[in-house]
Biopython code that builds the backbone (N, CA, C, O; Angstrom):
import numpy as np
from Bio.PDB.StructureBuilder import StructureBuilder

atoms = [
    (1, "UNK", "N", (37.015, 38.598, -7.581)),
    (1, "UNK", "CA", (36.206, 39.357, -6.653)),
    (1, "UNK", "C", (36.960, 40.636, -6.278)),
    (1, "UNK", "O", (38.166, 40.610, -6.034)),
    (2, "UNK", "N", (36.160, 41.861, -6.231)),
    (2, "UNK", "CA", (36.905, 42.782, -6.160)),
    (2, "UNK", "C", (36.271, 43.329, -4.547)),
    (2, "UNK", "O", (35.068, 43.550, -4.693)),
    (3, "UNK", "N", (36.620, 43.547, -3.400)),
    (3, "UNK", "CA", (36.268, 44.003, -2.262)),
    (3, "UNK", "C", (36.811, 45.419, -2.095)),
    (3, "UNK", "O", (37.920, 45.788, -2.482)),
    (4, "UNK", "N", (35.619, 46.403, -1.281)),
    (4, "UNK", "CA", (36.263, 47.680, -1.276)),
    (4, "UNK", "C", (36.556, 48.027, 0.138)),
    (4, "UNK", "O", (35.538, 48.592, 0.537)),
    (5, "UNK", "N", (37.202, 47.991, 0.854)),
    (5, "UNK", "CA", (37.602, 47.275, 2.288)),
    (5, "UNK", "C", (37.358, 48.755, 2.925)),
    (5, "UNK", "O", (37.083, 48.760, 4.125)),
    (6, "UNK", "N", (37.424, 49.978, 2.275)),
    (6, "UNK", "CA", (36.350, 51.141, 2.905)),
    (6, "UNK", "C", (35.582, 51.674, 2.776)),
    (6, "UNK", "O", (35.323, 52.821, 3.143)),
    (7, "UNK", "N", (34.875, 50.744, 2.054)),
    (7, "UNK", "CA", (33.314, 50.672, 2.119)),
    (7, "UNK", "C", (32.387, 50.565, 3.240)),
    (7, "UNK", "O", (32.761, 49.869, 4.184)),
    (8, "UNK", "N", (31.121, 51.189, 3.316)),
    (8, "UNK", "CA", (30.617, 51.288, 4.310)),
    (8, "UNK", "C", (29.464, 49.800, 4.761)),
    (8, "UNK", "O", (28.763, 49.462, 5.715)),
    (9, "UNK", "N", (29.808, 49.320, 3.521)),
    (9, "UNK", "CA", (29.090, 48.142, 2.789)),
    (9, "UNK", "C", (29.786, 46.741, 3.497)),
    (9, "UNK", "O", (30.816, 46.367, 2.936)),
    (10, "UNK", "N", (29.370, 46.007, 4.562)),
    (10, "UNK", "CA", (30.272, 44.714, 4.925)),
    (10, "UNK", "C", (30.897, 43.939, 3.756)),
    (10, "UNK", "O", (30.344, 43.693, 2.684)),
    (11, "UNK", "N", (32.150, 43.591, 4.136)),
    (11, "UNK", "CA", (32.766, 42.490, 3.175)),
    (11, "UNK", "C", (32.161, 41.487, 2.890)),
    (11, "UNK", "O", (32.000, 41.243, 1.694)),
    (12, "UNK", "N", (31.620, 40.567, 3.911)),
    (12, "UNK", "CA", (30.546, 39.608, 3.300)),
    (12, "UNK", "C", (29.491, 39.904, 2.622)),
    (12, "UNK", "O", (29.005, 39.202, 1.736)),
    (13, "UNK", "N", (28.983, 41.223, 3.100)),
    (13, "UNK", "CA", (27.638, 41.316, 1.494)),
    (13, "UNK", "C", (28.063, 41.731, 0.571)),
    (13, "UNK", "O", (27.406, 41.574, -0.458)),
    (14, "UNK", "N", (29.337, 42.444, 0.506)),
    (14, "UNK", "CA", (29.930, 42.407, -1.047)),
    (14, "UNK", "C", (30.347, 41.582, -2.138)),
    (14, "UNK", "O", (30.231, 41.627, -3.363)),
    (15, "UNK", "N", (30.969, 40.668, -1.142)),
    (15, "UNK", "CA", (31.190, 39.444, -1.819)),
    (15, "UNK", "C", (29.765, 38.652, -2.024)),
    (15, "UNK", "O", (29.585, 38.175, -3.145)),
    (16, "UNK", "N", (28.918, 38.503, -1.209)),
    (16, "UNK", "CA", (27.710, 37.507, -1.539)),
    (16, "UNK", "C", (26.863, 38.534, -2.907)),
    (16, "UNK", "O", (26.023, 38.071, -3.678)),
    (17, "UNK", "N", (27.266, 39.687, -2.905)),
    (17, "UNK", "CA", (26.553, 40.389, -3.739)),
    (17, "UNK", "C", (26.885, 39.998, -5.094)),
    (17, "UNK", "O", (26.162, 39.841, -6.079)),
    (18, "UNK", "N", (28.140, 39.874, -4.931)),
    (18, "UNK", "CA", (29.227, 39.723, -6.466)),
    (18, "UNK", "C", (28.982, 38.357, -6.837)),
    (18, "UNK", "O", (28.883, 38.159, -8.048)),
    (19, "UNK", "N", (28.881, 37.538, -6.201)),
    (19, "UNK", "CA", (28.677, 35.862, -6.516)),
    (19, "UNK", "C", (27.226, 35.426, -6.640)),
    (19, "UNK", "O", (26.978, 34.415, -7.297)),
    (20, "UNK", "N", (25.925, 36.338, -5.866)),
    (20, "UNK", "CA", (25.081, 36.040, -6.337)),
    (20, "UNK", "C", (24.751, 36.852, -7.660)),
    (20, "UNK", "O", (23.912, 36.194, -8.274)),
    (21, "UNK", "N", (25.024, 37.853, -8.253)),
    (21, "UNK", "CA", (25.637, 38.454, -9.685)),
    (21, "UNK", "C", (25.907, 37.129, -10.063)),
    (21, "UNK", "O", (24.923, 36.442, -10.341)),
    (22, "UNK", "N", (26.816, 36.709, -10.123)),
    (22, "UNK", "CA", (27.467, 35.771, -11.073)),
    (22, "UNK", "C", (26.920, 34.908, -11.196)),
    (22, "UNK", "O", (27.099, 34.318, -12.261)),
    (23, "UNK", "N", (25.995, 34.351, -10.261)),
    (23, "UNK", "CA", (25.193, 33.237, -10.648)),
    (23, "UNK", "C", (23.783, 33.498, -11.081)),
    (23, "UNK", "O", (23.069, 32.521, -11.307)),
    (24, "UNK", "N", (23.331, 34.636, -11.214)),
    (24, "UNK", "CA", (21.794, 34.972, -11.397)),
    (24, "UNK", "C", (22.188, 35.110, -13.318)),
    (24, "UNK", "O", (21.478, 34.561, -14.161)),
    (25, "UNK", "N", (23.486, 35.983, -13.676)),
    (25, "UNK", "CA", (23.689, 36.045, -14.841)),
    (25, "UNK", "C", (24.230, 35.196, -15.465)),
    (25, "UNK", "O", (25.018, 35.324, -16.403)),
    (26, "UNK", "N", (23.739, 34.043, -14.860)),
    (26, "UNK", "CA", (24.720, 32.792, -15.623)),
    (26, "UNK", "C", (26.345, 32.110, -15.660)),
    (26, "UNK", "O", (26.776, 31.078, -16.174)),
    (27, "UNK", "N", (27.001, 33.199, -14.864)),
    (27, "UNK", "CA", (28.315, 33.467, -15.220)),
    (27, "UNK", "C", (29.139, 31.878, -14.388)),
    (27, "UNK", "O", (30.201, 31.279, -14.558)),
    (28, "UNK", "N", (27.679, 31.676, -13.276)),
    (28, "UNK", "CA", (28.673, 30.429, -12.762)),
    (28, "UNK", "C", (26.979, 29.371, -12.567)),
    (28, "UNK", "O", (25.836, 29.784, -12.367)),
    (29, "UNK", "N", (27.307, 28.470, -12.671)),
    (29, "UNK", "CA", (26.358, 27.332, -13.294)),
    (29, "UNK", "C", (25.916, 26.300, -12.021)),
    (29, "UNK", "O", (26.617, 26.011, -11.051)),
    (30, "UNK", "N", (24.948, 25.971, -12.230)),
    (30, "UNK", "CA", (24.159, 25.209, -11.008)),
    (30, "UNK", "C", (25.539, 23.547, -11.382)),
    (30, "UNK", "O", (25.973, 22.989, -12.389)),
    (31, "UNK", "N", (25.747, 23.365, -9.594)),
    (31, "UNK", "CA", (26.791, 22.293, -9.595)),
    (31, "UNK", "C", (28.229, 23.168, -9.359)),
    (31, "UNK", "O", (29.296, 22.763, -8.898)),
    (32, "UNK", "N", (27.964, 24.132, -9.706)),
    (32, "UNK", "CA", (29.896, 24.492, -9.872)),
    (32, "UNK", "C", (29.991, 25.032, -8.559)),
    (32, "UNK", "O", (29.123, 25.614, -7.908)),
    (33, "UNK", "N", (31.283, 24.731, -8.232)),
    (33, "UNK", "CA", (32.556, 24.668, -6.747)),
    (33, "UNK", "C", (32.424, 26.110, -6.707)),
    (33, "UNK", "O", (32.544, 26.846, -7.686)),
    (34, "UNK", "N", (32.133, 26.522, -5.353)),
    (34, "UNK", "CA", (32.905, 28.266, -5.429)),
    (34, "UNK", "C", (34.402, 28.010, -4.390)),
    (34, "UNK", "O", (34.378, 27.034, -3.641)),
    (35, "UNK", "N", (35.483, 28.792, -4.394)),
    (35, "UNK", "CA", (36.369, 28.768, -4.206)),
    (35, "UNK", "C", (36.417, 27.986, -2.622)),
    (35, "UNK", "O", (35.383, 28.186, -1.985)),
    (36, "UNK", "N", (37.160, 27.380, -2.114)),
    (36, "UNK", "CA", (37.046, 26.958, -0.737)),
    (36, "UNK", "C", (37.305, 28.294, 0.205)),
    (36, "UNK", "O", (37.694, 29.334, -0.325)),
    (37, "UNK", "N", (37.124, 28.232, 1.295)),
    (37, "UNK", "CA", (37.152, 29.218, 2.433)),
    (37, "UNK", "C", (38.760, 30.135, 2.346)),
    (37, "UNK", "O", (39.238, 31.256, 2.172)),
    (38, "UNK", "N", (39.074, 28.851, 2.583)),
    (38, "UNK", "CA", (40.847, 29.436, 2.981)),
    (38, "UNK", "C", (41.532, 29.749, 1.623)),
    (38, "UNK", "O", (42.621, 30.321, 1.668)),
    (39, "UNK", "N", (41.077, 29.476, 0.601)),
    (39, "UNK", "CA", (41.559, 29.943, -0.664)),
    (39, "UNK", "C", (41.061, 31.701, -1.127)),
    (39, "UNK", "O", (41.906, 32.564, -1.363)),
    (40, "UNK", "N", (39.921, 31.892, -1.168)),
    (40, "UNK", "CA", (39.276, 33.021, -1.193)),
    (40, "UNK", "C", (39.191, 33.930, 0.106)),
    (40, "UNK", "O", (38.741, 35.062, -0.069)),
    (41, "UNK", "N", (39.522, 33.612, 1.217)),
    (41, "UNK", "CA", (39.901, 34.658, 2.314)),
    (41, "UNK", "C", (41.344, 35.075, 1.922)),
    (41, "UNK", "O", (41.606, 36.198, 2.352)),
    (42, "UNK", "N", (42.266, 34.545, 1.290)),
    (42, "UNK", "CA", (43.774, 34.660, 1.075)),
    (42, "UNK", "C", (43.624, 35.435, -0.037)),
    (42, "UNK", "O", (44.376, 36.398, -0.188)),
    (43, "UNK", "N", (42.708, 35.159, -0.912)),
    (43, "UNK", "CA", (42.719, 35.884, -2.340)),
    (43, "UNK", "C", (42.172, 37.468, -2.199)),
    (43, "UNK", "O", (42.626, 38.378, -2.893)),
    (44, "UNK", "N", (41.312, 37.617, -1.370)),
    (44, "UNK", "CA", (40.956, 38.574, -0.977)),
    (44, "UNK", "C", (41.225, 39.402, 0.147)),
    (44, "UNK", "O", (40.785, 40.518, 0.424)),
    (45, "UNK", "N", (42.185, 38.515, 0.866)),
    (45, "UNK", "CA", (42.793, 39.451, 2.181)),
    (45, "UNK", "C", (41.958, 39.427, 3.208)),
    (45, "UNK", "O", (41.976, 40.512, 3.791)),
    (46, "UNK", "N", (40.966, 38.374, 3.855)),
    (46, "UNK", "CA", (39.889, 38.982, 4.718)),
    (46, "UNK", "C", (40.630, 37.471, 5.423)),
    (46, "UNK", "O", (41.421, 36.547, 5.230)),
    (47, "UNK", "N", (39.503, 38.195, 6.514)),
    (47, "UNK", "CA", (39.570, 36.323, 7.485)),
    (47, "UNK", "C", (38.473, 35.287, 7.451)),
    (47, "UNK", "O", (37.264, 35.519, 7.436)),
    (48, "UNK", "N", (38.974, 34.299, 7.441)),
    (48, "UNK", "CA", (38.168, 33.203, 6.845)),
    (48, "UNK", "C", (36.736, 33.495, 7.387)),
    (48, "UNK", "O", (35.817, 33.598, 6.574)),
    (49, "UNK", "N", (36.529, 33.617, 8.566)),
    (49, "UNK", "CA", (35.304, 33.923, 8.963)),
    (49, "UNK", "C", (34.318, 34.636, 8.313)),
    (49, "UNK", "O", (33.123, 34.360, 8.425)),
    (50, "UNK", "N", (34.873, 35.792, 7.451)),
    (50, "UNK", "CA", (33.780, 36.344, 6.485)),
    (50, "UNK", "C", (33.583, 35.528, 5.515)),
    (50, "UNK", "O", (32.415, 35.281, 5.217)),
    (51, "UNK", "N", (34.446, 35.030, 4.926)),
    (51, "UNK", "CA", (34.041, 34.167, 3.858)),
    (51, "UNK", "C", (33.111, 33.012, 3.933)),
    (51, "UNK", "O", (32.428, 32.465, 3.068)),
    (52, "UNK", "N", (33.274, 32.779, 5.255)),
    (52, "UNK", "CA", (32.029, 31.513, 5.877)),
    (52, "UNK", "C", (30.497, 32.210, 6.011)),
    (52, "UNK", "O", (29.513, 31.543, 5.691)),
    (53, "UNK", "N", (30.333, 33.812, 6.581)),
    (53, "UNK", "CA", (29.881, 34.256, 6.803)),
    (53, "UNK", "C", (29.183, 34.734, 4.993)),
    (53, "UNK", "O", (28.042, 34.329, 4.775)),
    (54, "UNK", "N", (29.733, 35.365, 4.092)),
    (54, "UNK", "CA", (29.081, 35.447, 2.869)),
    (54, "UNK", "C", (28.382, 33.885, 2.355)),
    (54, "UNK", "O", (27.287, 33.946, 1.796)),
    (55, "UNK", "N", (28.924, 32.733, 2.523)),
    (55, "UNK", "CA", (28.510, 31.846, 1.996)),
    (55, "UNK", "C", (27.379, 30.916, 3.015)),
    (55, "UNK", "O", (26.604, 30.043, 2.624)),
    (56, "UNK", "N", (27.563, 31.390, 4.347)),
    (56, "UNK", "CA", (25.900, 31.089, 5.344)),
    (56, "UNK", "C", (25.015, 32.278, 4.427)),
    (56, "UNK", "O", (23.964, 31.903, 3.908)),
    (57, "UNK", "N", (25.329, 33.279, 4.297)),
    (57, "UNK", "CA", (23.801, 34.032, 3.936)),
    (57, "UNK", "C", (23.889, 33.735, 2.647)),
    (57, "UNK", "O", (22.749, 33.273, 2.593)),
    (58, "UNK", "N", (24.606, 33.507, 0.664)),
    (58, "UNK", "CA", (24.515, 33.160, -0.026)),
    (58, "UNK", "C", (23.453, 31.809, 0.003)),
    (58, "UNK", "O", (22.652, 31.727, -0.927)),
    (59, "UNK", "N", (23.447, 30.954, 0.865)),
    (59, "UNK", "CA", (22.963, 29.575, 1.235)),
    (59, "UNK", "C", (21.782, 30.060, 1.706)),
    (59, "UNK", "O", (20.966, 30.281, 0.812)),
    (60, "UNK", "N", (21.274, 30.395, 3.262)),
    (60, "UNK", "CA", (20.012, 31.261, 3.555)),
    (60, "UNK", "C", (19.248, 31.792, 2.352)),
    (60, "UNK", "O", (18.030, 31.968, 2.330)),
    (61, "UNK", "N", (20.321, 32.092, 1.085)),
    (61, "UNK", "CA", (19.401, 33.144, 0.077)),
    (61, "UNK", "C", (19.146, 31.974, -1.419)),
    (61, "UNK", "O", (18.910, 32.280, -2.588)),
    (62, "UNK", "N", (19.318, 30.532, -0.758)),
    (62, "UNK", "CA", (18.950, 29.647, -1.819)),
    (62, "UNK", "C", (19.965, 29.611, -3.003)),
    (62, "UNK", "O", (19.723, 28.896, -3.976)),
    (63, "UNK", "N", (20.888, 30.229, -2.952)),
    (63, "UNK", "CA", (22.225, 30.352, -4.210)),
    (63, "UNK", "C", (23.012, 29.286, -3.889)),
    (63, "UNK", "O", (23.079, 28.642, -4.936)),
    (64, "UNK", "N", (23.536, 28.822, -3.195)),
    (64, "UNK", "CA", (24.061, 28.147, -2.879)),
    (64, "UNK", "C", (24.098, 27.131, -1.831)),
    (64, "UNK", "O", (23.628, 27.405, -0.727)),
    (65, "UNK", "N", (24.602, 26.004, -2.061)),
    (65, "UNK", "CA", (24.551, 24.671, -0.591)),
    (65, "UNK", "C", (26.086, 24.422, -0.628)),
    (65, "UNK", "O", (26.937, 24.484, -1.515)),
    (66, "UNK", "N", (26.097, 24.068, 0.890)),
    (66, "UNK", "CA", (27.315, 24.035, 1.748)),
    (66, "UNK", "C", (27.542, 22.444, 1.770)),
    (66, "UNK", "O", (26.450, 21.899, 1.614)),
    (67, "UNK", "N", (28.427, 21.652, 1.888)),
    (67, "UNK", "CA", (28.294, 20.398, 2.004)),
    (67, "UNK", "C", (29.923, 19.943, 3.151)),
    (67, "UNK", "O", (30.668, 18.978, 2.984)),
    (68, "UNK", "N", (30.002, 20.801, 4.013)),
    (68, "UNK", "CA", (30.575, 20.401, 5.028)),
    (68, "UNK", "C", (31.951, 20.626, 4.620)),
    (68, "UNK", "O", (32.071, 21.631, 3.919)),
    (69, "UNK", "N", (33.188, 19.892, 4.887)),
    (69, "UNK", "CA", (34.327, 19.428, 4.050)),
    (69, "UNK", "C", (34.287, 19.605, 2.884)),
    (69, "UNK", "O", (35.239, 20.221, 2.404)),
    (70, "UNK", "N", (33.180, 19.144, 1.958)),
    (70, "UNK", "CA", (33.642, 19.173, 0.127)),
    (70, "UNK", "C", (33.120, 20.246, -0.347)),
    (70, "UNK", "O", (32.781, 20.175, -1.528)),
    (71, "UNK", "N", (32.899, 21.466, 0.325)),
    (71, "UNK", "CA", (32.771, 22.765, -0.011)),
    (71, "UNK", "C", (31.111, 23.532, -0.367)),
    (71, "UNK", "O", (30.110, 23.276, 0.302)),
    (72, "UNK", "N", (31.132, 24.348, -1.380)),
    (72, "UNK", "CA", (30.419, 25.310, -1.428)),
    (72, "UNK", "C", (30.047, 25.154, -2.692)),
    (72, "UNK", "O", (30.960, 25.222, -3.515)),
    (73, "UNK", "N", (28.540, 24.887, -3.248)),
    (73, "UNK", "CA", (27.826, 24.775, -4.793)),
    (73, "UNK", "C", (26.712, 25.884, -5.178)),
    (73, "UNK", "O", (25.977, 26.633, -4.536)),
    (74, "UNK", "N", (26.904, 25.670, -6.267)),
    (74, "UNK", "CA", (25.907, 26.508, -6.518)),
    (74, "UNK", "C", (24.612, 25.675, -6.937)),
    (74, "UNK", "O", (24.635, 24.645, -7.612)),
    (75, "UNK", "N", (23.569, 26.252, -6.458)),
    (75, "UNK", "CA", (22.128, 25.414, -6.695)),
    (75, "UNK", "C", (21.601, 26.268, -7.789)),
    (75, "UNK", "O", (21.996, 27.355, -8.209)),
    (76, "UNK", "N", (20.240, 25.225, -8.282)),
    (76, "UNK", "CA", (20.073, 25.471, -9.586)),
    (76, "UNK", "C", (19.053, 26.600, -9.037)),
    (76, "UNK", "O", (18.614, 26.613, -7.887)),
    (77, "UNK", "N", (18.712, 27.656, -10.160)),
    (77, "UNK", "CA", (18.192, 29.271, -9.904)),
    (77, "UNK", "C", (17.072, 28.944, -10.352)),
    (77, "UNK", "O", (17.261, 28.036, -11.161)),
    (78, "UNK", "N", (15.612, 29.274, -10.239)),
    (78, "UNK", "CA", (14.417, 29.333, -10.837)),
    (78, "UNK", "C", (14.401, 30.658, -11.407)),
    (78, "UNK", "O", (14.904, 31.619, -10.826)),
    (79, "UNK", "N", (13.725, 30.746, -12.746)),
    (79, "UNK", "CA", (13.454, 31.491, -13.615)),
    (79, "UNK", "C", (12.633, 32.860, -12.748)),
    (79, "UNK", "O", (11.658, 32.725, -12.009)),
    (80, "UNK", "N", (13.117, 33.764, -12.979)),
    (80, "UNK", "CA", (12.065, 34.812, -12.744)),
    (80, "UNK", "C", (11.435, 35.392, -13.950)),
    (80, "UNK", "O", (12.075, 35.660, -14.967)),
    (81, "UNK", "N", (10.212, 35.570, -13.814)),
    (81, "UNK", "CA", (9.743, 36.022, -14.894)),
    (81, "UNK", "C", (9.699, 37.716, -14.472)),
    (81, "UNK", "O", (9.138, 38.158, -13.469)),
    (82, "UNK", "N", (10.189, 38.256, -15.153)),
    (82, "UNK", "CA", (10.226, 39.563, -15.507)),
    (82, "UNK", "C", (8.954, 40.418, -15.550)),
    (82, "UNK", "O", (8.741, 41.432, -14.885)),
    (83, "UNK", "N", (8.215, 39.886, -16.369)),
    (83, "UNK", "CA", (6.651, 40.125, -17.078)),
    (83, "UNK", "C", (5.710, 40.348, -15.754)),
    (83, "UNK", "O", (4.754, 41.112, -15.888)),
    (84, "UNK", "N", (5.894, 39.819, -14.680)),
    (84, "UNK", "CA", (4.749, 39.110, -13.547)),
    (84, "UNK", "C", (4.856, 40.714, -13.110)),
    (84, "UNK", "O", (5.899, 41.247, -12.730)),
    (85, "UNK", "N", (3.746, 41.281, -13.223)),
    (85, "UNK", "CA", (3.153, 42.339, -12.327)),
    (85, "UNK", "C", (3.492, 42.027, -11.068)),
    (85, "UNK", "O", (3.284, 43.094, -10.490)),
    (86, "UNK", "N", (3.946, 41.135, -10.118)),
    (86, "UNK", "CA", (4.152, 41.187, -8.546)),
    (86, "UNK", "C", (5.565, 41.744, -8.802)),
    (86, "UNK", "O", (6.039, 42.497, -7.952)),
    (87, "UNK", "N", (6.316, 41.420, -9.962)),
    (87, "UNK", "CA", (7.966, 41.488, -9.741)),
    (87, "UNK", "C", (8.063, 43.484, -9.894)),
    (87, "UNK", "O", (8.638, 44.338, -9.218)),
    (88, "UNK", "N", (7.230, 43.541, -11.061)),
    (88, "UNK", "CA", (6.671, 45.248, -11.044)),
    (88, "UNK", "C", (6.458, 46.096, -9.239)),
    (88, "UNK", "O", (7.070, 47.011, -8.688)),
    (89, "UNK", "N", (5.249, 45.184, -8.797)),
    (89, "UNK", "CA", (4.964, 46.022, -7.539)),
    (89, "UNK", "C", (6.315, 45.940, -6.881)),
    (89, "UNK", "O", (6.831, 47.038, -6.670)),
    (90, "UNK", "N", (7.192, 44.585, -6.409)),
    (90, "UNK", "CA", (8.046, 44.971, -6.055)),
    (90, "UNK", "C", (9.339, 45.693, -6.066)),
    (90, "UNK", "O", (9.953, 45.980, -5.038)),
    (91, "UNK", "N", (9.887, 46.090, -7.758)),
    (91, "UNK", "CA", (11.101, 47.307, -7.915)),
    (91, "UNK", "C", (9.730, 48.576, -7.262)),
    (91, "UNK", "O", (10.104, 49.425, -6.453)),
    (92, "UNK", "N", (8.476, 48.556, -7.640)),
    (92, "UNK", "CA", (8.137, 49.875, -6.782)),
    (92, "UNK", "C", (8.609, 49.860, -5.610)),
    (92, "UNK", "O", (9.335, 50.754, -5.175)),
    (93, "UNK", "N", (8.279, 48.917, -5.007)),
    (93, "UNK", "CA", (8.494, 49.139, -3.236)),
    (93, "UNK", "C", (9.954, 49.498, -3.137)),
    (93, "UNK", "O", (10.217, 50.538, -2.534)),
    (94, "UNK", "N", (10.919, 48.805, -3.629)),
    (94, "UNK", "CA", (12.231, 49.070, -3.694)),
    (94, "UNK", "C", (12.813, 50.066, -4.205)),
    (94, "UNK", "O", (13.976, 50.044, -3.804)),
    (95, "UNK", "N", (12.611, 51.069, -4.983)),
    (95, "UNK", "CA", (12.832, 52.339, -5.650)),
    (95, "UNK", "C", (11.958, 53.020, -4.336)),
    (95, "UNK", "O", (12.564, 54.008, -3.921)),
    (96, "UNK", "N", (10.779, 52.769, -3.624)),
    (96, "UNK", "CA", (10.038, 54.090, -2.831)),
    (96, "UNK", "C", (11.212, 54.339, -1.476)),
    (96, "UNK", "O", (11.618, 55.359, -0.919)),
    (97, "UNK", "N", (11.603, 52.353, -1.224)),
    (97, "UNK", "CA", (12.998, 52.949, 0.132)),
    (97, "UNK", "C", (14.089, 53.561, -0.522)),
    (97, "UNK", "O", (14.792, 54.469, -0.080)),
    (98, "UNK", "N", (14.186, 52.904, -1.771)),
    (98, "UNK", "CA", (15.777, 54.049, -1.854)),
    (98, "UNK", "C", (15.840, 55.349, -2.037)),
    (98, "UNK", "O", (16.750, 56.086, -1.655)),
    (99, "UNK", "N", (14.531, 55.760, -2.834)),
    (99, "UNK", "CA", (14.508, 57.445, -2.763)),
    (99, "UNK", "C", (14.044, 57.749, -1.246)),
    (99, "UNK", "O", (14.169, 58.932, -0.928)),
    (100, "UNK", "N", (13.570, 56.950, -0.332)),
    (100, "UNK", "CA", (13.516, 57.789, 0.940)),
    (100, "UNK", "C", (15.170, 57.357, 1.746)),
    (100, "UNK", "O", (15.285, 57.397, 2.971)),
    (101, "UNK", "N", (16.445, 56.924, 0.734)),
    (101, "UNK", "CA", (17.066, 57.005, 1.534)),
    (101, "UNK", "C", (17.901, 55.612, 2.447)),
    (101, "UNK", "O", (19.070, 55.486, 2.811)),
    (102, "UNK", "N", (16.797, 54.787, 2.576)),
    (102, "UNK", "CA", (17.220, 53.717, 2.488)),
    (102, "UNK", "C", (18.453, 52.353, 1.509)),
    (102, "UNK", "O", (18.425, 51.885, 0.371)),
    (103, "UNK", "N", (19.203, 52.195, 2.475)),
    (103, "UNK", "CA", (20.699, 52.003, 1.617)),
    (103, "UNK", "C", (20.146, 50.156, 1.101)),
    (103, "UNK", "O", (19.396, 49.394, 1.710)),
    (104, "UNK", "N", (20.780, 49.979, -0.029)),
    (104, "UNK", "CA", (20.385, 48.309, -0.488)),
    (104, "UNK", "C", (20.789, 47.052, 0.354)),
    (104, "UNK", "O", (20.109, 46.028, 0.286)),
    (105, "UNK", "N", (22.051, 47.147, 1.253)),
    (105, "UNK", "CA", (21.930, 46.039, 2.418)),
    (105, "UNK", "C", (20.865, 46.259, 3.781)),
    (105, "UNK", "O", (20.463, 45.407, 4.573)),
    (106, "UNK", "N", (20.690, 47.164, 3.748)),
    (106, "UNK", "CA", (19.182, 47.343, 4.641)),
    (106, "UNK", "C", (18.264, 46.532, 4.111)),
    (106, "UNK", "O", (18.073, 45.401, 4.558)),
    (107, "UNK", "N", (17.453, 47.148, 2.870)),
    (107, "UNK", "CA", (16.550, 46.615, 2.225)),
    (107, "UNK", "C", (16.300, 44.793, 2.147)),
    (107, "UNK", "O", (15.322, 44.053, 2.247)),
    (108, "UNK", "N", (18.040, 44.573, 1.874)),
    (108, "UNK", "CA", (18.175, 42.953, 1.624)),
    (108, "UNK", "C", (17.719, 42.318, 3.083)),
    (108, "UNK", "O", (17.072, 41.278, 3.201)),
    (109, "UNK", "N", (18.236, 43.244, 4.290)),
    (109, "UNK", "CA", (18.208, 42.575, 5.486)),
    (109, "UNK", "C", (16.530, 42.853, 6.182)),
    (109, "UNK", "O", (16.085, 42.155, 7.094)),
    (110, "UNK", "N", (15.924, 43.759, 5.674)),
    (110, "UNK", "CA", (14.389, 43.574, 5.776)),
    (110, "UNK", "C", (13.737, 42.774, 5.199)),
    (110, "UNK", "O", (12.824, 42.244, 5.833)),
    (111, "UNK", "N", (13.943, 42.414, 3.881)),
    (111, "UNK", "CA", (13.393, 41.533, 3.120)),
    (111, "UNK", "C", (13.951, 40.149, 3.541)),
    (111, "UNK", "O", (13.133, 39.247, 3.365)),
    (112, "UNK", "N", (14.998, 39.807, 3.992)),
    (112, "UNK", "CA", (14.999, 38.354, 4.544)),
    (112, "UNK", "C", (14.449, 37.871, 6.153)),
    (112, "UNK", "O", (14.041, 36.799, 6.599)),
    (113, "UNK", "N", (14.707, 39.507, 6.876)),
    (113, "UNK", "CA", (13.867, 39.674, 8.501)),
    (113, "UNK", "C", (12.441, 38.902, 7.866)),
    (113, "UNK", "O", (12.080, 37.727, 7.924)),
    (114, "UNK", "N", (11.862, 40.024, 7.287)),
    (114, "UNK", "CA", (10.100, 39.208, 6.627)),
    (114, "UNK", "C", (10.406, 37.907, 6.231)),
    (114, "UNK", "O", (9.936, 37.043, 6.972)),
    (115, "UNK", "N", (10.945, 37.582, 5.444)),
    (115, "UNK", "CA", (10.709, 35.798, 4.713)),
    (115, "UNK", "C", (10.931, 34.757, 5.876)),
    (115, "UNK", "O", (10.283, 33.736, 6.106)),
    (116, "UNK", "N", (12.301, 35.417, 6.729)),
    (116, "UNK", "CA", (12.568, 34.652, 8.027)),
    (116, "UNK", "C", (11.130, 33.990, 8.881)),
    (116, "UNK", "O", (10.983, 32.838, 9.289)),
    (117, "UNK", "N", (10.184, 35.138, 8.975)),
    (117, "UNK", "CA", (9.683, 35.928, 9.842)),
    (117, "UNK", "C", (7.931, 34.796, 9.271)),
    (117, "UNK", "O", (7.137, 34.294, 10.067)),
    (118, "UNK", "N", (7.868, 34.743, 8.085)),
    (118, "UNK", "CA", (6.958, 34.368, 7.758)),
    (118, "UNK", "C", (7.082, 32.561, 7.406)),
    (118, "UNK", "O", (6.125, 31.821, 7.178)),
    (119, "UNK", "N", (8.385, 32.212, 7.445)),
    (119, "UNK", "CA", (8.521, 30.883, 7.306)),
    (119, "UNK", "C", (8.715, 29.902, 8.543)),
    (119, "UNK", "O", (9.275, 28.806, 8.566)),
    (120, "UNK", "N", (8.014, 30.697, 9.695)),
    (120, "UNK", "CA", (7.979, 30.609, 10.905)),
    (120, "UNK", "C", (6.535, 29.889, 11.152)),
    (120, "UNK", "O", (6.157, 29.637, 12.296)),
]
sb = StructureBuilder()
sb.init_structure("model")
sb.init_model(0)
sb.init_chain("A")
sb.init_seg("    ")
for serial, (resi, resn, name, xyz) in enumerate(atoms, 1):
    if name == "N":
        sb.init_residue(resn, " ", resi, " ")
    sb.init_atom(name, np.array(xyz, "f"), 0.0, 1.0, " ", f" {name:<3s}", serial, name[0])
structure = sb.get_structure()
């Protein structure tokens, strides 16, 4: 994991960014361990608290389940189909905020405000 610590970008969504990467491209497999807390706050220099903090919203975002003591998994990913005209309308919507400007952890944090918002 590479963190850019003056970035304007929080450490926890960088890291949840980089690990949900890794698991959308296959790179880490439904069932597999992600590093424990205190191992990956040390590896990366942060305090454990972010690392708890990337892996509550990784979890919130269905990538992963927490299991107390025996750590942090990755859950299995459903297929997106590419093809589906809804997945189309939505890079529109997402290309119309970023050319007005709108930065991509915004976007992520509107789009989970709504899902929050509607699973209510």
């Amino acid at each position: 994991m590479k963190i850019n610590h003056s970035s304007p970008i929080p450490i926890y969504e960088q890291l949840g960014s980089q690990i949900s990467q890794l698991i959308e491209s296959g790179k880490m497999k439904e069932g597999e361990a992600l590093p424990s807390v205190r191992k990956l706050a040390k590896q990366i220099g942060v305090a454990n608290n972010t690392i708890v903090k990337a892996y509550n919203d990784l979890e919130s975002r269905g990538f992963i389940k927490t299991y107390g003591n025996k750590g942090a998994f990755v859950l299995e990913q459903e297929d997106v189909d590419c093809n589906n005209p809804l997945y189309d309308e939505l890079r529109s919507s997402i290309n119309t905020l970023l050319n007005k400007g709108i930065k991509n952890h915004t976007i992520r944090r509107m789009t989970e405000d709504i899902i929050t918002q509607q699973e209510k």
